[in-house]
C-alpha positions as CSV (number, residue, x, y, z in Angstrom):
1,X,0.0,0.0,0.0
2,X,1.4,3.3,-1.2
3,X,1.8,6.1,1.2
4,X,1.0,8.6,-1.9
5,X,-2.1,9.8,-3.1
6,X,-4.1,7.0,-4.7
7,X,-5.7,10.0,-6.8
8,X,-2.3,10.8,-8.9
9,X,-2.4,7.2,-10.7
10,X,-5.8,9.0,-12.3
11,X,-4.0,12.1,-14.0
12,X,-3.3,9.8,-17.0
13,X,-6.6,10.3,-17.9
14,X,-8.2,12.7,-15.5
15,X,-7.4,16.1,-15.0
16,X,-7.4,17.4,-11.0
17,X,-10.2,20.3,-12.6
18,X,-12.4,16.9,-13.2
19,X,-12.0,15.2,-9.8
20,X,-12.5,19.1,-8.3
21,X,-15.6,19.7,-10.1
22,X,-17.0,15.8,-8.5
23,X,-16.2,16.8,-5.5
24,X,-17.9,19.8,-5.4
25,X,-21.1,17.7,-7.5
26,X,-21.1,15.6,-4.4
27,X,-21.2,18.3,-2.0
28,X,-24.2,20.4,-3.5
29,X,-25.7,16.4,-4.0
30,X,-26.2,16.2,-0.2
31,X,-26.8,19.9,0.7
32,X,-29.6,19.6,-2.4
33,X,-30.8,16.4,-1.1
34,X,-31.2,17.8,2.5
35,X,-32.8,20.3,1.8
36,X,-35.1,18.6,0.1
37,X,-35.5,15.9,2.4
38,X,-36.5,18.8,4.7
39,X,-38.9,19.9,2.7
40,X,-40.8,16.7,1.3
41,X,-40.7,15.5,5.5
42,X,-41.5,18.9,6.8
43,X,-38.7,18.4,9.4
44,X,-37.6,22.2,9.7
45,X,-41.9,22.7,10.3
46,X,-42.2,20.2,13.1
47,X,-39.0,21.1,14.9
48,X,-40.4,25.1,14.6
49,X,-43.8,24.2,15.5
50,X,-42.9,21.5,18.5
51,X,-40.7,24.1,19.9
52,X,-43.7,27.0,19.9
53,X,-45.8,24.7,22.1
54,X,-43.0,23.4,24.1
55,X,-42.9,27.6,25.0
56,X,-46.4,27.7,25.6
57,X,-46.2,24.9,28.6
58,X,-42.7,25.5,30.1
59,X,-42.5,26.5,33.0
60,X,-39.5,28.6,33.1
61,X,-37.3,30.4,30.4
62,X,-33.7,28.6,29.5
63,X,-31.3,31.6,29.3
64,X,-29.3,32.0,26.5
65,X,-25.8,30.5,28.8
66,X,-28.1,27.5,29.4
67,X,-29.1,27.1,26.0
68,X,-25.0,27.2,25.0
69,X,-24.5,24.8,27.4
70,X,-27.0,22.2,26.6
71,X,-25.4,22.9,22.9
72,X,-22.0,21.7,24.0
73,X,-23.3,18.7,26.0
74,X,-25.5,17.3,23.0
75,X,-21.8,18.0,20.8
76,X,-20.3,16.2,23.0
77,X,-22.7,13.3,24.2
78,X,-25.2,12.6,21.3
79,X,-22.5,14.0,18.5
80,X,-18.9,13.5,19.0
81,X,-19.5,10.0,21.7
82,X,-22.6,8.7,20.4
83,X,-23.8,7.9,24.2
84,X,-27.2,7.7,23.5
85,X,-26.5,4.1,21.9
86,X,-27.2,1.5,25.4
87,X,-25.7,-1.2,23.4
88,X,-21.7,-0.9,23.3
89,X,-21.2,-2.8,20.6
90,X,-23.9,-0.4,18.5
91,X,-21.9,2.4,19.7
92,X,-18.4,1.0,19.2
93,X,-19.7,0.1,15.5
94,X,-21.0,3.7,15.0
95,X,-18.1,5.8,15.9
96,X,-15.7,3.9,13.9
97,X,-17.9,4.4,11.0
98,X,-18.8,7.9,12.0
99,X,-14.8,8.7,12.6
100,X,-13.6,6.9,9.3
101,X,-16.4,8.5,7.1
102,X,-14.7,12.1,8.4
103,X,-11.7,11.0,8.0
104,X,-11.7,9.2,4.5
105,X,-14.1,12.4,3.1
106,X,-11.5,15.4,4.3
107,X,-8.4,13.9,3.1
108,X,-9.9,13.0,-0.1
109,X,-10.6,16.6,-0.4
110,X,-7.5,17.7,1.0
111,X,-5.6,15.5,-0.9
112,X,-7.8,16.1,-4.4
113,X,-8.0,21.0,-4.2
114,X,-4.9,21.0,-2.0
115,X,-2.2,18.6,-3.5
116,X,-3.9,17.8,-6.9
117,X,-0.6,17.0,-8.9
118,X,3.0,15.0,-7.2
119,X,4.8,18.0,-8.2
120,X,2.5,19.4,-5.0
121,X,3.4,16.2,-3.1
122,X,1.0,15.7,-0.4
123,X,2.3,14.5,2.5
124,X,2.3,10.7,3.0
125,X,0.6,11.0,6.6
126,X,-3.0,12.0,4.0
127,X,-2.7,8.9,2.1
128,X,-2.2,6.9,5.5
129,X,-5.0,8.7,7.3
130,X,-7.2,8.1,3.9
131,X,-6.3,4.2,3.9
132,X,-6.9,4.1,7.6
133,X,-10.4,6.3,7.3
134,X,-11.7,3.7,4.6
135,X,-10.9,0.6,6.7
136,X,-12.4,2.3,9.6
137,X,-15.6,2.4,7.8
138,X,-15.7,-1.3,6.4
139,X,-14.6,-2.5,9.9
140,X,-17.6,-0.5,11.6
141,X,-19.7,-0.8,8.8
142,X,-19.2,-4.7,8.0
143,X,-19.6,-5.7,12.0
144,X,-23.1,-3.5,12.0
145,X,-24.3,-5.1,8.6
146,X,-23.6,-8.7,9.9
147,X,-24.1,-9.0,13.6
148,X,-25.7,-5.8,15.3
149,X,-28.6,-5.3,12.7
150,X,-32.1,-5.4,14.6
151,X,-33.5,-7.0,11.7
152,X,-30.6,-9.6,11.6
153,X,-29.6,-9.5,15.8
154,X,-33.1,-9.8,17.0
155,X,-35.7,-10.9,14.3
156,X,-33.6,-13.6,13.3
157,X,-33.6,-12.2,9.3
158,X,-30.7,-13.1,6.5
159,X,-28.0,-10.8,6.4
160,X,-28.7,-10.5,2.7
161,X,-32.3,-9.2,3.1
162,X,-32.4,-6.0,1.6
163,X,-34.6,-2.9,1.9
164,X,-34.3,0.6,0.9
165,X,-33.2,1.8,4.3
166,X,-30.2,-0.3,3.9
167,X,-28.8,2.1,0.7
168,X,-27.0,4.4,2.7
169,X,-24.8,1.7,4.7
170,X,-24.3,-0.6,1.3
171,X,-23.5,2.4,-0.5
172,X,-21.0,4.0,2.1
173,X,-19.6,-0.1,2.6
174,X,-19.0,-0.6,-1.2
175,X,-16.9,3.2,-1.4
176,X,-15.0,2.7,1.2
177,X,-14.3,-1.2,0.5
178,X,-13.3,-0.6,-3.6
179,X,-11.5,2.4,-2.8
180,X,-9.1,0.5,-0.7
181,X,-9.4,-2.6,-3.3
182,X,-8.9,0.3,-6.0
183,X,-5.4,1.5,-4.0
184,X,-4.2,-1.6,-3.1
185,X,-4.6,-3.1,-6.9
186,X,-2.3,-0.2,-8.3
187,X,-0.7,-1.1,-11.4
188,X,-3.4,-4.4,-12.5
189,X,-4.4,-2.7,-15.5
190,X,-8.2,-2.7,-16.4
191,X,-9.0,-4.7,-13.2
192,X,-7.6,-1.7,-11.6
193,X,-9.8,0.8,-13.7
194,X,-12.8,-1.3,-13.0
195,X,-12.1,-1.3,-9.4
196,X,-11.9,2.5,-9.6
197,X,-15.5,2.8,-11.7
198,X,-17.3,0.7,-8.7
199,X,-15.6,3.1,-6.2
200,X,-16.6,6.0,-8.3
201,X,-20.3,4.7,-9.0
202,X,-20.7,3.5,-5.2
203,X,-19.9,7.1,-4.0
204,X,-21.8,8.9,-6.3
205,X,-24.7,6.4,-5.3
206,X,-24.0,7.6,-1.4
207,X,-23.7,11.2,-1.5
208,X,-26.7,11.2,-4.6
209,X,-29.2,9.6,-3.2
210,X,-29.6,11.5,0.3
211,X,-33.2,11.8,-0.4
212,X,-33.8,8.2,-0.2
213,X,-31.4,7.2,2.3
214,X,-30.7,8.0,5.8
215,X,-27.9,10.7,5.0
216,X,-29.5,13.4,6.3
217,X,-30.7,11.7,9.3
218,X,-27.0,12.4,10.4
219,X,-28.2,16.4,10.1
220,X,-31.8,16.2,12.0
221,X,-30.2,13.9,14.7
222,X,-27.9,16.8,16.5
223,X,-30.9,19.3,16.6
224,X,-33.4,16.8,17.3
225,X,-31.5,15.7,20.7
226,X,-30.6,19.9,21.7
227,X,-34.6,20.8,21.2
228,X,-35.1,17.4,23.5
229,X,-32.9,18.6,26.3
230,X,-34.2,22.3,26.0
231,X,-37.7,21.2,26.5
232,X,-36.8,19.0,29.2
233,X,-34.9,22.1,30.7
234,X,-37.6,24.5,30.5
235,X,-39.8,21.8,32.1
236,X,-42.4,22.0,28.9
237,X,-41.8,17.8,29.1
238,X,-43.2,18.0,25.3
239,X,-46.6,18.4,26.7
240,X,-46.4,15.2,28.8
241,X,-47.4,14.6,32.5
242,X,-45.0,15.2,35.0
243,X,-46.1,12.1,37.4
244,X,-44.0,12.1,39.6
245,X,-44.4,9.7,42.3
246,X,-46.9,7.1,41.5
247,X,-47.8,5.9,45.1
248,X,-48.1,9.5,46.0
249,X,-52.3,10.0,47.1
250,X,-52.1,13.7,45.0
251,X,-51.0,12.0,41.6
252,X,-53.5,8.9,41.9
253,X,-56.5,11.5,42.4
254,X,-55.6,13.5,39.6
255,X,-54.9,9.7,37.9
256,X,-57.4,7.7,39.3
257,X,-56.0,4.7,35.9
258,X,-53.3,4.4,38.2
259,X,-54.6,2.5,42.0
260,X,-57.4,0.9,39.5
261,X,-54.8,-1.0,37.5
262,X,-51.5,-1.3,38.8
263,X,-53.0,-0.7,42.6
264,X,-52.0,1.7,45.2
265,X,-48.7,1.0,45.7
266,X,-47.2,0.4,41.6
267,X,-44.2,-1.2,41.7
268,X,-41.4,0.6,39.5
269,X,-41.5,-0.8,36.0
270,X,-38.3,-0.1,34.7
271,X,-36.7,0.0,31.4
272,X,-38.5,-3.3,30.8
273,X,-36.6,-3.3,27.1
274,X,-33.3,-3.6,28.7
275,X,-33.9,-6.6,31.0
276,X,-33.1,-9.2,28.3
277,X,-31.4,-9.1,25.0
278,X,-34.1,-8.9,22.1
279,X,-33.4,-12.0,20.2
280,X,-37.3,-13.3,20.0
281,X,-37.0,-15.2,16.3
C-alpha cells in the first residue's frame, strides 16, 4: 500500500479540474438532497412548530448560557460520543464508521484541491490517514451489517435481506471497500480501472441519493436531541405529565387509571426493554 495519493495514478486520464468539479457535485448532492429531504418531510416545520408549544407549557425560560451549554453537551454526548446508543457494541460500531467517514471524506478533499498534482506532493501521513479512514468504515460498517442489525440480531432475518433503508450503509460499505481494493490493486491494469469505476459509481450512489437514504438523518439527529434537552430544561416535558411519584395519594387522584390497574402502591417498571437481549426469532 502506497503512502502517496491513490488519486495521482488517475491524472493519465483525469485532470485534477475533473475530480475538483466531483467533488464539489457531491457536495451540493447532499446539501440539495437535504434540503429537500426537509422539505418533502416537513422536518424544519415540526421542529419550529414542537418548539412553539413546548414555549407555551414550560414552565420557566432557558437563558441563552443555558441554552449554549445544553449545545456543547449534545456536541459532546449525542454527537462527538454517540452515548445515547445502550448497546456498546452499537456504539463502538457507530463511531468507527462515523470517525472513518470524516476521516476518509476530508483527506480526499484535501488530498484532491490542495495537492492535486505529485509536483504538489502531499504529505504521506493524508494517504495513510485516507487508507486508515476507509478501513475504519468497512470494519464499523461490516460488524453492523452482519451481527448488530435489529433486523438480523433480534428478528432472526438473513444478512442479505435487503430494503431501501439499507442504501446508505451498502452504499458508504461498497466506497470505502473498492477504494481500498482500488489502492491496493495499483498497477493491475483494467482490473484496476474497474475497481476505480465501482468506487466512483458507489460514491456517487451515497452522497446522490440523500433523499432516499438515511444521510440526512446524520443532520436532523444533532438538533433533534438539543430541542429534547431544552424542552426537558424548560420543564415543557413536550406536553407530557410530569407524574412524579406514583404511590403518591395527589397523583392517583388526579390519575385515578393508576390505584385501579396497577394498585395503590405500583411497583417501578423499569426499562423493561433492557432486562433481556431482544433476540425473540
Amino acid at each position: 500500500m502506497s503512502v502517496t495519493s491513490p488519486f495521482y495514478d488517475l491524472l493519465g486520464f483525469l485532470t485534477p479540474t475533473i475530480m475538483q468539479i466531483y467533488v464539489v457535485a457531491m457536495f451540493l448532492a447532499v446539501i440539495g438532497g437535504t434540503v429537500i429531504d426537509m422539505i418533502h418531510k416537513k422536518s424544519a416545520k415540526y421542529f419550529f412548530e414542537n418548539a412553539q408549544k413546548a414555549q407555551q407549557s414550560a414552565k420557566r425560560t432557558v437563558a441563552g448560557g443555558e441554552k449554549i451549554s445544553i449545545a456543547i453537551s449534545t456536541l459532546t454526548t449525542e454527537v462527538l460520543t454517540s452515548s445515547e446508543f445502550c448497546n456498546p457494541q452499537r456504539r463502538k460500531s457507530h463511531l468507527l464508521t462515523m470517525y472513518g467517514f470524516i476521516i476518509f471524506v476530508v483527506t480526499t478533499a484535501t488530498m484532491i484541491f490542495a495537492y492535486p498534482t505529485p509536483a504538489e506532493a502531499a504529505p504521506g501521513i493524508l494517504a495513510a490517514l485516507w487508507h486508515i479512514g476507509a478501513l475504519m468504515v468497512c470494519v464499523g460498517g461490516y460488524w453492523f451489517w452482519f451481527f448488530i442489525r435489529c433486523d438480523v440480531n433480534s428478528e432472526g432475518k438473513p444478512w442479505y435481506r435487503l430494503v431501501r433503508a439499507d442504501l446508505f450503509i451498502l452504499s458508504l460499505l461498497m466506497t470505502t471497500t473498492f477504494a481500498l481494493i482500488w489502492s491496493v490493486t495499483r498497477g493491475a491494469g483494467a482490473l484496476n480501472i474497474l475497481f476505480f469505476v465501482i468506487f466512483i459509481l458507489a460514491s456517487t450512489i451515497l452522497f446522490g441519493t440523500v433523499l432516499w437514504s438515511k444521510f440526512a438523518h446524520m443532520f436532523f439527529k444533532p438538533a433533534a436531541a438539543f430541542q429534547k434537552k431544552v424542552i426537558m430544561a424548560d420543564g415543557s416535558q413536550e406536553n407530557l405529565p410530569d407524574l412524579g411519584d406514583l404511590t403518591d395519594p395527589a397523583v392517583q387522584a388526579r390519575f385515578p387509571d393508576i390505584p385501579t390497574y396497577m394498585g395503590e402502591k405500583p411497583a417501578y417498571m423499569g426499562p423493561g426493554i433492557k432486562r433481556e437481549s431482544p433476540n425473540h426469532y
